[in-house]
Backbone as JSON Lines, residues from 0, in Angstrom:
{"i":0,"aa":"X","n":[42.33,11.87,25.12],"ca":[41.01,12.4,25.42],"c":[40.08,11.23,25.74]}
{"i":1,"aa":"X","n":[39.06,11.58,26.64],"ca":[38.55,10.31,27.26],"c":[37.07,10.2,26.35]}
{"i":2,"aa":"X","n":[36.45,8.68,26.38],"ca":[34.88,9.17,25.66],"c":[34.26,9.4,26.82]}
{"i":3,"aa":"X","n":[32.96,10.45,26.32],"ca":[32.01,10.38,27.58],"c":[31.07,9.41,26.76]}
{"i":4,"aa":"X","n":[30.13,9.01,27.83],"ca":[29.03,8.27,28.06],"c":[28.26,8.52,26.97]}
{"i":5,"aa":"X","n":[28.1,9.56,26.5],"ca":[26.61,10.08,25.75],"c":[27.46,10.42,24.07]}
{"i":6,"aa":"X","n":[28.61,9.99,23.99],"ca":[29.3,9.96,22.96],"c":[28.68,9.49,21.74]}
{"i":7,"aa":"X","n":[27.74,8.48,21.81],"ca":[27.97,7.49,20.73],"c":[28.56,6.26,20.46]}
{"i":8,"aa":"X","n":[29.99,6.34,20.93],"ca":[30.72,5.31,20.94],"c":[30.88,4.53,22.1]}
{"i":9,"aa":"X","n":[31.38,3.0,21.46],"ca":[31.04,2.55,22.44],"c":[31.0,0.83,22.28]}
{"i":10,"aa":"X","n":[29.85,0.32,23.41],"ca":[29.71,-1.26,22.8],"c":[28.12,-1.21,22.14]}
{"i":11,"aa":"X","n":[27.7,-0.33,21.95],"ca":[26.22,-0.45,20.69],"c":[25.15,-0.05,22.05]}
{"i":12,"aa":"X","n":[24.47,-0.49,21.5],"ca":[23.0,-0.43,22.01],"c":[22.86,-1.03,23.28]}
{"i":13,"aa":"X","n":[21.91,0.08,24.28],"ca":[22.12,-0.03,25.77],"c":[20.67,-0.98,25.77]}
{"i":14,"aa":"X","n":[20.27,-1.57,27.11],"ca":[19.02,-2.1,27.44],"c":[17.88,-0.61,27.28]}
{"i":15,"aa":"X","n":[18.41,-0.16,27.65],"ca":[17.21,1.48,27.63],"c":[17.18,1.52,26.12]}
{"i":16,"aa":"X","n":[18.13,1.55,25.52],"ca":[18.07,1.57,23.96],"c":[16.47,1.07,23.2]}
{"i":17,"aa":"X","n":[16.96,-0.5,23.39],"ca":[16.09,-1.42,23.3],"c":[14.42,-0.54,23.63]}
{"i":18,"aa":"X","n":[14.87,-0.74,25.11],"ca":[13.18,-0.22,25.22],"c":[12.79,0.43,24.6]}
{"i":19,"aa":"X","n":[13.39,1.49,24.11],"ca":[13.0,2.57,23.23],"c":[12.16,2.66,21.75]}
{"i":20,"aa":"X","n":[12.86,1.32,21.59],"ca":[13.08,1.12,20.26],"c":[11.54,0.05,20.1]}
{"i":21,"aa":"X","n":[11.88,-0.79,21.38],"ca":[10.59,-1.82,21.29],"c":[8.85,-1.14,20.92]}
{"i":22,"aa":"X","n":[8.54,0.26,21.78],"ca":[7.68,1.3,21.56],"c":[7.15,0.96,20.15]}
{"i":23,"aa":"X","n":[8.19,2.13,19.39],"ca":[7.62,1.92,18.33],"c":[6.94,0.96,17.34]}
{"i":24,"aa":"X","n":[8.01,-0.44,17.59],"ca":[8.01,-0.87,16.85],"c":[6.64,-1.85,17.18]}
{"i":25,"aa":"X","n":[6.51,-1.73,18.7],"ca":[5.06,-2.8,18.99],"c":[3.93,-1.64,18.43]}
{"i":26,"aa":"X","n":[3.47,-0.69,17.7],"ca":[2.61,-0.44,17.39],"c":[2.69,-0.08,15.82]}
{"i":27,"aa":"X","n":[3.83,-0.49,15.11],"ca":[4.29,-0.77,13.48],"c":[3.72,-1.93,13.09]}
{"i":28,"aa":"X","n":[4.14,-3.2,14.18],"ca":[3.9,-4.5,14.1],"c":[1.96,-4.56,14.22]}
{"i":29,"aa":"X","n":[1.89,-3.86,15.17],"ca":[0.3,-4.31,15.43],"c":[-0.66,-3.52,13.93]}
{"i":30,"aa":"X","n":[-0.1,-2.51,13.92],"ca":[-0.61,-1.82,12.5],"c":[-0.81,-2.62,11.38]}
{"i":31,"aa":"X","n":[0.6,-3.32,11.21],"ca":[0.86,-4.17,9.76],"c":[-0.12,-5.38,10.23]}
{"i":32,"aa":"X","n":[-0.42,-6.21,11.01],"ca":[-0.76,-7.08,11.4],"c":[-2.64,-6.74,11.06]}
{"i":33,"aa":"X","n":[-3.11,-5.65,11.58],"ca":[-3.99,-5.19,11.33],"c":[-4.69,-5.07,9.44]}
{"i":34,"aa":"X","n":[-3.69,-4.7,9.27],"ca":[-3.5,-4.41,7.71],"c":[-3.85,-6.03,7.3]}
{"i":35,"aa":"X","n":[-2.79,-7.2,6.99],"ca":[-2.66,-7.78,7.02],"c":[-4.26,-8.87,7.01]}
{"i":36,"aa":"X","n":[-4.56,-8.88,8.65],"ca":[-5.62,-9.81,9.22],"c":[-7.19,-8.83,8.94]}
{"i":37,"aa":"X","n":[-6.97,-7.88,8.63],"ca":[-8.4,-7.16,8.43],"c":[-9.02,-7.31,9.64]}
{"i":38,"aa":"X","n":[-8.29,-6.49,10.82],"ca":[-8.32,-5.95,11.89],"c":[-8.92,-4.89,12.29]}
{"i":39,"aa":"X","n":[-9.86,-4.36,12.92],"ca":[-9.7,-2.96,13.14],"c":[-9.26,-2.17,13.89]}
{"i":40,"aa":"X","n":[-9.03,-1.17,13.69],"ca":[-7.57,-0.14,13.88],"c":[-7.69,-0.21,15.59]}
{"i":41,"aa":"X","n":[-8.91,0.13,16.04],"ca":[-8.45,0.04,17.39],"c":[-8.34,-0.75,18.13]}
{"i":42,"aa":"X","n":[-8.67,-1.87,17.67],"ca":[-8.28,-3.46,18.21],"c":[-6.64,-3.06,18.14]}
{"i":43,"aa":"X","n":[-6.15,-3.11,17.1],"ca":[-4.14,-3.12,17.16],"c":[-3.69,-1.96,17.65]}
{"i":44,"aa":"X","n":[-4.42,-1.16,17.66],"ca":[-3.7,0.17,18.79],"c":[-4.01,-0.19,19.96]}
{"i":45,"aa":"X","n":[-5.02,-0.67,20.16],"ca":[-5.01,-1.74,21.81],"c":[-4.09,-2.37,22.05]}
{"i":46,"aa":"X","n":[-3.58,-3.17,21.27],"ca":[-2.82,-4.11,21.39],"c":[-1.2,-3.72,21.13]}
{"i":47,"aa":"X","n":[-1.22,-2.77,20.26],"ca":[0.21,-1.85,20.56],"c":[-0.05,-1.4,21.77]}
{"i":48,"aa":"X","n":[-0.68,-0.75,22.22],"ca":[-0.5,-0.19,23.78],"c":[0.11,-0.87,24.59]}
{"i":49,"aa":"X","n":[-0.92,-1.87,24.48],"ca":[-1.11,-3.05,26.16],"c":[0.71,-3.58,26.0]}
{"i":50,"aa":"X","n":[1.08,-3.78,24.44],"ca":[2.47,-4.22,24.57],"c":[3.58,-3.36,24.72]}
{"i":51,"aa":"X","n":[3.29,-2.37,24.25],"ca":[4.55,-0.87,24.77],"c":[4.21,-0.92,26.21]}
{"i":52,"aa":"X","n":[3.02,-0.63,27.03],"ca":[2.78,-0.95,28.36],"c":[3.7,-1.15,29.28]}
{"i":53,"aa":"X","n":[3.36,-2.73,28.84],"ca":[4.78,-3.88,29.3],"c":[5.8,-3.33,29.31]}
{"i":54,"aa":"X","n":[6.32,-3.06,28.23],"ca":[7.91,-3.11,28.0],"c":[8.06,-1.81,28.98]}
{"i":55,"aa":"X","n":[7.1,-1.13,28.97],"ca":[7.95,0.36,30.1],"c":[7.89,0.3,30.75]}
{"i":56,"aa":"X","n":[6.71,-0.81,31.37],"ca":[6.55,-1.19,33.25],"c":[7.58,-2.11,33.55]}
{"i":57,"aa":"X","n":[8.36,-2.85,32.76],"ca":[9.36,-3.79,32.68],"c":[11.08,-2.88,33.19]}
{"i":58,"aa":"X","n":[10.56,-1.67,32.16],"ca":[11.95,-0.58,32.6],"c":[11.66,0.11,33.73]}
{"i":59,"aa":"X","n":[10.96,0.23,34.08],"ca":[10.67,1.13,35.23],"c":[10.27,0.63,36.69]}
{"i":60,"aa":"X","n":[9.74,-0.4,36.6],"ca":[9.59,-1.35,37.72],"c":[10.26,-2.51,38.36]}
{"i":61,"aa":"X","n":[9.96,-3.66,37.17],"ca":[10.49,-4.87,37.1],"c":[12.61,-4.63,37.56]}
{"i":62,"aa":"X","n":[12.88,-4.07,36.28],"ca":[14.41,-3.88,36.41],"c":[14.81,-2.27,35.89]}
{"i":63,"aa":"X","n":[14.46,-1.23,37.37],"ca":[14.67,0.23,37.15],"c":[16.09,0.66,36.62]}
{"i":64,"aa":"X","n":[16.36,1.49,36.3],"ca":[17.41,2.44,36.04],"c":[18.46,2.29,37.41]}
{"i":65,"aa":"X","n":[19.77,1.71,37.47],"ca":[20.17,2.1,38.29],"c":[21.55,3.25,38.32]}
{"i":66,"aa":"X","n":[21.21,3.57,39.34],"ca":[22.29,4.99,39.77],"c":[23.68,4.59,39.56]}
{"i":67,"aa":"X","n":[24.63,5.38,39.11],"ca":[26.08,4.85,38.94],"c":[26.74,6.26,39.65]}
């Protein structure tokens, strides 16, 4: 029996993965950081944005999805 693609298995974590993952975590980081530096909140949700931003204009522009 063959794997498909969307199995699970495999060699781990795709570049899309990543992106995915980067999201969250740039507005965890800017939160704690906030916390942290006695920030205010919408200064680091700015700054989570502007950096999730990136990372999706990076997937979507810079180096798109390609067709197989």
């Amino acid at each position: 029996m063959s794997v498909s693609a969307n199995s699970g298995r495999g060699s781990g974590l795709t570049r899309y993965d990543i992106v995915l993952l980067c999201i969250p975590v740039a507005f965890v980081v800017a939160a704690l950081a906030g916390v942290l530096l006695d920030v205010p909140s919408h200064a680091t949700t700015a700054a989570g944005g502007l950096v999730s931003a990136f990372v999706l204009a990076d997937a979507l522009f810079r180096n798109p999805p390609l067709g197989t």
